[in-house]
C-alpha positions in Angstrom: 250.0 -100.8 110.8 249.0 -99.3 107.4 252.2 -99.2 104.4 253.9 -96.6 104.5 253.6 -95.0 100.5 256.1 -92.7 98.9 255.2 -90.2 96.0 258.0 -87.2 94.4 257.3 -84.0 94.5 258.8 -81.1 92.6 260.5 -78.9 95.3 259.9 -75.9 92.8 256.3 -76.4 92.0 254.6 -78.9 94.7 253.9 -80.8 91.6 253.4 -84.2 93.1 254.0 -87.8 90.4 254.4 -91.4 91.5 257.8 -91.9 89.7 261.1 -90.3 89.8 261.8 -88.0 86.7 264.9 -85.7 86.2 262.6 -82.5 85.2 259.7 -81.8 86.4 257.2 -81.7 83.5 254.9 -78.9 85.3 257.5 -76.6 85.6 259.7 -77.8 83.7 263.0 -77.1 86.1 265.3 -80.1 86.5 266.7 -82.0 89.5 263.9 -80.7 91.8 261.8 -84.2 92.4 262.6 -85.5 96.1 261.3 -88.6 97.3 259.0 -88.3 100.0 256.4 -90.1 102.1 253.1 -89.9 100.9 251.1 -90.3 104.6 253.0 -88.1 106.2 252.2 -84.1 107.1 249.5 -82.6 108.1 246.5 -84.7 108.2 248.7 -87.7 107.5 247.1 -90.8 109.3 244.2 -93.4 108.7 241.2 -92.1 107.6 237.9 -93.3 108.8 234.5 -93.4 107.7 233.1 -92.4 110.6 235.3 -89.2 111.5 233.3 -86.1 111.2 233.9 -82.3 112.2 231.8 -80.3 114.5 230.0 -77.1 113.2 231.5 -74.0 113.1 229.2 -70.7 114.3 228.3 -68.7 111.7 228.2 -64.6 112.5 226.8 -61.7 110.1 229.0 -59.1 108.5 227.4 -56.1 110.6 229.7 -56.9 113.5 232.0 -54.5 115.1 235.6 -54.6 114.0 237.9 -53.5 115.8 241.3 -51.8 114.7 244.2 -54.4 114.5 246.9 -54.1 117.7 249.7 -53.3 116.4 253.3 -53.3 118.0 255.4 -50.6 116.9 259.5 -51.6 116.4 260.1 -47.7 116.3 262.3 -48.2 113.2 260.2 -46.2 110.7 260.9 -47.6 107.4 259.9 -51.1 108.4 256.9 -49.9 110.1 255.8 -48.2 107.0 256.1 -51.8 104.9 254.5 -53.4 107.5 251.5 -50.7 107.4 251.9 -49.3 110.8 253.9 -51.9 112.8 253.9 -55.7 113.7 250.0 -56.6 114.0 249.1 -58.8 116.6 248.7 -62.6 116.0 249.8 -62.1 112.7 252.7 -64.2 110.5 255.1 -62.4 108.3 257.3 -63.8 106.1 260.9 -61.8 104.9 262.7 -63.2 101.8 266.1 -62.0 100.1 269.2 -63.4 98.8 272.1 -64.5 101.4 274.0 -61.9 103.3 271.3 -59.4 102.2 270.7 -58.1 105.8 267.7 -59.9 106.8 269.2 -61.4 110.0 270.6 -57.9 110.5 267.5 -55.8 110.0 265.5 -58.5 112.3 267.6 -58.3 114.9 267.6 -54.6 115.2 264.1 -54.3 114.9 263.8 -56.9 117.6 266.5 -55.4 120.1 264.0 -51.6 119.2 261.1 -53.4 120.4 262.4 -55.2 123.4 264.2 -51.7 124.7 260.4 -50.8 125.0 259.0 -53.4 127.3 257.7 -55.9 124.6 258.7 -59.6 125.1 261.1 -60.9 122.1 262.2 -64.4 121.3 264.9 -64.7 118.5 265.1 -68.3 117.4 268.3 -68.6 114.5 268.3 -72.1 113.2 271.1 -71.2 110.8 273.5 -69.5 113.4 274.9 -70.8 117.1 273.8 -68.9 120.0 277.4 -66.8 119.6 277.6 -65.8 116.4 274.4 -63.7 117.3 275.6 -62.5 120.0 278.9 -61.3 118.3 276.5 -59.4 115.6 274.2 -58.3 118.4 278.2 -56.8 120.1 279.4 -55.4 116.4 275.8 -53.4 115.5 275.6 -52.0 119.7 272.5 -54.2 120.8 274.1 -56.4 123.3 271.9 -54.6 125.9 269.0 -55.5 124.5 266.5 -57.6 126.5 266.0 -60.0 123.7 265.2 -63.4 124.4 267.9 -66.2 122.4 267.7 -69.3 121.5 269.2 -71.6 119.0 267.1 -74.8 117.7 265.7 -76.4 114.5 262.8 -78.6 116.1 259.4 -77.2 115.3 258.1 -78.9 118.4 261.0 -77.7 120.8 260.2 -74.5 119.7 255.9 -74.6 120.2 256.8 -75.8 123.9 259.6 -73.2 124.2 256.7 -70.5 123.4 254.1 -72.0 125.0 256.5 -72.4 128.2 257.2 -68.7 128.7 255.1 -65.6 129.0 253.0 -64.8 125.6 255.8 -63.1 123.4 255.1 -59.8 121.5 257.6 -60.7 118.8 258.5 -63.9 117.5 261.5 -64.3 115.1 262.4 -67.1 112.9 265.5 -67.7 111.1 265.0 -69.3 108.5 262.0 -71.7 108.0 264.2 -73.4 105.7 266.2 -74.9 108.5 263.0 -76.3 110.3 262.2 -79.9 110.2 258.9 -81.4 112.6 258.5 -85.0 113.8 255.6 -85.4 111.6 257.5 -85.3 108.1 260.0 -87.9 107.4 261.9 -85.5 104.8 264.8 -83.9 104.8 264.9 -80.4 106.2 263.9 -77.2 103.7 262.1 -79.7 101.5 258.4 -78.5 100.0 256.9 -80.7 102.8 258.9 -79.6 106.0 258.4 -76.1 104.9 254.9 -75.9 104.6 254.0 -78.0 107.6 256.8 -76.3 109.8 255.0 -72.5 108.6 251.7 -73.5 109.0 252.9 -74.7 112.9 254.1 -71.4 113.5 251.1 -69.5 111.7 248.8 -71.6 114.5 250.4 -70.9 116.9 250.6 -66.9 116.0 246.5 -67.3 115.6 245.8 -69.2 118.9 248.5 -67.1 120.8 248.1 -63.3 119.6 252.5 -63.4 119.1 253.9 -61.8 115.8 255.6 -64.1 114.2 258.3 -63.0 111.6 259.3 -66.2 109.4 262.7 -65.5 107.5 263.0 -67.3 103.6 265.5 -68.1 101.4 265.2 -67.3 97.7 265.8 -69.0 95.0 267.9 -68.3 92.0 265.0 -66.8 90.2 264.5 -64.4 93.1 261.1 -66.0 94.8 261.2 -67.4 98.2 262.2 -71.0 98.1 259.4 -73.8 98.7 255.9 -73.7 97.5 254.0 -70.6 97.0 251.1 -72.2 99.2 253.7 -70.7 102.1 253.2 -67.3 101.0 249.6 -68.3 100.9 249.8 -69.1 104.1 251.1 -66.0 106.2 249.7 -62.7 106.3 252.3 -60.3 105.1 255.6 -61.1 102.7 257.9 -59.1 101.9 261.1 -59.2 100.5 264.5 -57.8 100.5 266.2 -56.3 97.4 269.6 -55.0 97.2 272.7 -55.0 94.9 276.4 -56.1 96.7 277.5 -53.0 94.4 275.6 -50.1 95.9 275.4 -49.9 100.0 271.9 -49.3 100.7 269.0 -52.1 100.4 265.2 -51.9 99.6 262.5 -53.5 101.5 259.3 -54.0 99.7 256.0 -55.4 100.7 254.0 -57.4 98.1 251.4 -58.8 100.4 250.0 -57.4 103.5 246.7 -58.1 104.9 246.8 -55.2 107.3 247.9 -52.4 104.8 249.0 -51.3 101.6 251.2 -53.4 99.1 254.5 -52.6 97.3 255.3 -50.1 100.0 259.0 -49.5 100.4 261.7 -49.0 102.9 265.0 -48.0 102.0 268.4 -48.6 103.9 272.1 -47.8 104.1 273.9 -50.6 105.2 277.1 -49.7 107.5 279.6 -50.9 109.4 276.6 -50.0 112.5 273.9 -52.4 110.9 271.1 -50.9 108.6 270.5 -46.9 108.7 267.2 -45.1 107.5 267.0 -43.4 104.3 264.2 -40.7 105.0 264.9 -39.2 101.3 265.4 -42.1 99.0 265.2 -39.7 96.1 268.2 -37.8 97.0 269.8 -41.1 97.1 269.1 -42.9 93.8 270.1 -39.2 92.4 273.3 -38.8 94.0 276.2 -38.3 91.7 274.0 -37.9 88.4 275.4 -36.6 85.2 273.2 -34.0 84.2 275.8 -33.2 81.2 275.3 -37.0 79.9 273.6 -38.3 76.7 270.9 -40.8 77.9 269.7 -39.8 81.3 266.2 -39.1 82.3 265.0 -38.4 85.5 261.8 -40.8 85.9 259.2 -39.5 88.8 258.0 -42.8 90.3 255.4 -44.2 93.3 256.6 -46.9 95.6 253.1 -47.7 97.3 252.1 -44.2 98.5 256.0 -43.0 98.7 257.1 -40.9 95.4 260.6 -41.3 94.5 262.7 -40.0 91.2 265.1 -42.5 90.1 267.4 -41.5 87.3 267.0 -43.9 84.1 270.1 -44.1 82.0 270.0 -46.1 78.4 272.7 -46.6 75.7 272.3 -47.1 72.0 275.8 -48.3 70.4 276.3 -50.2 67.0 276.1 -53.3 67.1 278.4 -55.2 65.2 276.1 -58.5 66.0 273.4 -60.0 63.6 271.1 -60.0 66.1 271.3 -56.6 68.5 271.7 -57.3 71.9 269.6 -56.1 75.0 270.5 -55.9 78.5 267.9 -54.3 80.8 268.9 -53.9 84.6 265.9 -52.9 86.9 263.0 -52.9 84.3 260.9 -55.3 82.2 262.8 -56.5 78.7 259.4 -57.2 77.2 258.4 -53.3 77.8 261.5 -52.0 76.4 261.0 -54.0 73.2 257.5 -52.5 72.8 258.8 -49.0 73.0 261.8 -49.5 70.8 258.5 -50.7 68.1 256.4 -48.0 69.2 259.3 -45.9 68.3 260.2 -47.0 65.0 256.7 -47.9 63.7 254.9 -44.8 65.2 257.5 -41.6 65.5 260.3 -43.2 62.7 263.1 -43.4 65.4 265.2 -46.2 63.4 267.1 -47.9 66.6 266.2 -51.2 66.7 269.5 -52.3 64.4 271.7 -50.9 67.7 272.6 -52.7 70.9 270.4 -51.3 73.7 271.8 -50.9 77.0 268.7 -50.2 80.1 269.5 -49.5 83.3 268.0 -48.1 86.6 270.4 -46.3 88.5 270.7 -47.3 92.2 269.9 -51.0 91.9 266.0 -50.1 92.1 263.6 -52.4 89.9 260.5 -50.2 88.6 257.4 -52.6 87.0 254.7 -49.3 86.8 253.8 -48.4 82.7 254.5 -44.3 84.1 258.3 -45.2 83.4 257.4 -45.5 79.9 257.9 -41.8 78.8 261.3 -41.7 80.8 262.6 -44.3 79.0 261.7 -43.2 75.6 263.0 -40.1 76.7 266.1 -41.6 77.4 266.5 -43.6 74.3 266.3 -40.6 72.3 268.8 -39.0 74.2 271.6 -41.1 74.0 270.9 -42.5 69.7 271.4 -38.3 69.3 274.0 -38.1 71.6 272.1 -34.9 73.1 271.6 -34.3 76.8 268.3 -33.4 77.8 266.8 -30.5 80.4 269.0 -31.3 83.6 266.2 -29.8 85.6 263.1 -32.1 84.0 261.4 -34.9 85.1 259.2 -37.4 83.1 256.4 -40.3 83.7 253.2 -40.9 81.1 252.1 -44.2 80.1 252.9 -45.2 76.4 250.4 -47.0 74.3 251.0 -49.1 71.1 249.5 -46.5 69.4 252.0 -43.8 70.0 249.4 -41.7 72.7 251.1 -40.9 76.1 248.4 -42.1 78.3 247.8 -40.0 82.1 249.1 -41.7 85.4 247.6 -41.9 88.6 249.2 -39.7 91.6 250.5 -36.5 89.1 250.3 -34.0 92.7 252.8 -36.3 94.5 255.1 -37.1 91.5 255.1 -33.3 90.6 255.7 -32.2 94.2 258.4 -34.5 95.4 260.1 -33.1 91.9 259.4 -29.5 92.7 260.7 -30.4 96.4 264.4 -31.5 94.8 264.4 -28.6 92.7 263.3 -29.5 89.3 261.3 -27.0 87.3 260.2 -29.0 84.3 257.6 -32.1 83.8 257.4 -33.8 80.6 253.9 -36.0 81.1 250.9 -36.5 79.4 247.6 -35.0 79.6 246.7 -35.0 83.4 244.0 -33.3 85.6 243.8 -29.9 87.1 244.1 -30.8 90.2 247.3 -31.9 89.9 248.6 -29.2 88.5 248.9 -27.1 91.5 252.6 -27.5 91.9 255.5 -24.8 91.2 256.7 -26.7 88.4 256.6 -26.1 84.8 254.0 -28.5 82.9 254.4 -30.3 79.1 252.0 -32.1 78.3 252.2 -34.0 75.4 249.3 -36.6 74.0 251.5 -38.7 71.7 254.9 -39.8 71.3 255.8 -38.3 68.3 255.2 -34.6 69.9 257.6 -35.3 72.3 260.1 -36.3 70.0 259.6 -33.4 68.0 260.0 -31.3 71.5 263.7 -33.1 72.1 264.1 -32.7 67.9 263.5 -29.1 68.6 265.8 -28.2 72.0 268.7 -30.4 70.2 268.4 -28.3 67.0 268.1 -24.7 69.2 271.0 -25.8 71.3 272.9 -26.4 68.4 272.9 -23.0 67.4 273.8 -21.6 70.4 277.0 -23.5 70.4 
């Protein structure tokens, strides 16, 4: 029998070394090296000199493709982050912090597609067979011809597939809890949760199921395990949400069958999770429009526009070093527009604490919020309100130019749709200004500071 070897691998990373360390010096996190065996996994096993493969066939590209099968779950919002609905044979993997609603979104969009004549399997490896039932009791889905089991044995789970009828919908909660025969590691380590996935994406291949894989996250937000899990399926998305605001965002940032960073938006009730069909109207509920420092940013979500209200803060500081807290935007962007500002348009504000946030809980990464947080900025350091009825989005370079955005028609006509009259962008193209709303355009910074200068100053006087 060959010796058994043992290596450590980072369970952050996948960094593998042949001695124990307390950090991990590719990623440099500490206490993540677990001690695992080294011939064990996938492909674990002698090796021989005399194994060989056989030869795949090889095919042109000038085949026929057909359109992926999709199942539909009839709850809209997911099927627009999944592009269309649950494709066939395909594995999906759902990340989000604890007690987000994962297990609650899942089960509703499994109890939907089983009150339509598909076959679903729920497998919870975290929860006993009653505490889904009570949840499936408490959100109305008792009813529901959905298929239960509880179990953490990859191998219990292949034969209890393989031993019924080919399912439509597979569920999996969580892969973390997995553990397989074939690993001798604990279970949610880097090794049991790439082999356990990669089991489950076979058998979604070989088998035509859907199978929805459910991850934890870490504390830095990513789904816990190696990234080569992610790799692995062909969808992820993840679940966002604040436990200070009631409704939660689902967003895709990988799908092989559709677009990326697409959005769904629910409520979450006492019911389960409810569809938001008009997210804007939610992230602009109870706005100010009398407050210093609030801007009304007109965003896109994958192909969805939504206006999200941008609210900033510049106090005194009484610290040598200002502070800056940003909430639902990039730090490292906010400092270049606090330079672009001083260095460009002589907006002295970088000796003042700066307060960033996104109202709603939404995190925004697209350069179009630029303008809307400049806006914003110079808003609340004059302690002036601007237009209540205006939106803004432009790009802003180092140089102080307001640089044009892609999609102007659908940011201008959701805006129009909520009733604003005003748009504060940069140079776009004609055909996006066919919209009832009032354009200014501005090519650099400095003009539009001059514009706020201006409407501060003429408001004055009318007071």
């Amino acid at each position: 029998m060959a010796k058994r070897k043992t290596t450590f691998i980072c369970q952050s990373c996948n960094a593998q070394s042949t001695q124990w360390s307390g950090r991990c010096e590719t990623c440099g996190q500490w206490n993540t090296i677990v001690e695992e065996l080294s011939n064990s996994g996938v492909g674990a096993g002698p090796k021989s000199a005399l194994a060989s493969g056989r030869a795949a066939p090889l095919t042109s590209l000038s085949g026929t493709a057909q359109e992926a099968i999709r199942f539909i779950c009839g709850i809209k919002e997911l099927d627009r982050v999944t592009g269309g609905g649950f494709v066939k044979g395909s594995a999906i993997l759902v990340g989000g912090d604890p007690g987000i609603g994962k297990s609650t979104l899942l089960l509703q969009a499994a109890a939907s597609m089983a009150d339509k004549g598909n076959n679903v399997i729920y497998i919870s490896g975290e929860e006993a067979i009653a505490q889904v039932q009570l949840r499936a009791q408490r959100l109305g889905l008792a009813n529901a011809p959905v298929k239960l089991a509880s179990e953490t044995n990859v191998e219990t789970i292949l034969a209890t597939l393989e031993a019924q009828d080919t399912p439509d919908l597979v569920v999996i909660d969580s892969i973390q809890t997995l553990w397989t025969d074939r690993v001798d590691s604990s279970p949610g380590t880097v090794t049991q949760v790439r082999t356990c996935a990669q089991a489950l994406t076979h058998f979604a291949k070989k088998s035509g199921s859907a199978v929805v894989l459910v991850g934890h996250v870490t504390k830095d937000g990513q789904i816990a395990g190696p990234r080569v899990v992610e790799h692995m399926v062909d969808a992820v998305m993840y679940f966002e949400g604040d436990a200070s605001h009631t409704f939660r965002i689902l967003r895709g940032v990988k799908n092989r069958y559709g677009a990326t960073d697409e959005i769904g938006v629910f409520e979450m009730s006492q019911l389960g999770l409810k569809q938001v069909t008009n997210p804007s109207a939610l992230f602009l509920d109870q706005r100010d429009e009398s407050s210093a420092g609030s801007a009304v940013f007109a965003g896109i979500e994958g192909t969805r526009p939504v206006l999200v209200e941008i609210q900033a803060l510049v106090a005194p500081s009484p610290l040598g070093t200002p502070r800056r807290a940003v909430v639902g935007w990039d730090t490292s962007r906010l400092s270049m527009i606090l330079a672009v500002l001083e260095t460009r348009c002589g907006v002295k504000i970088g000796d003042n604490d700066i307060y960033l946030n996104v109202a709603g809980g939404l995190k925004i990464s697209e350069p179009a919020a630029d303008l809307a947080v400049a806006a914003a900025l110079i808003s609340s350091a004059t302690n002036s309100p601007l237009p209540p009825k205006a939106v803004f989005f432009g790009e802003i370079s180092l140089s102080g130019g307001i640089r044009p955005v892609s999609h102007g028609a659908l940011r201008l006509k959701e805006a129009s749709k909520l009733g604003f009259d005003n748009a504060y962008t940069g140079r776009i193209g004609t055909k996006d200004k066919k919209n009832d709303i009032k354009l200014i355009e501005f090519s650099d910074l400095t003009s539009l500071v001059s514009k706020i200068a201006t409407n501060i100053h003429q408001n004055s006087k009318k007071d």
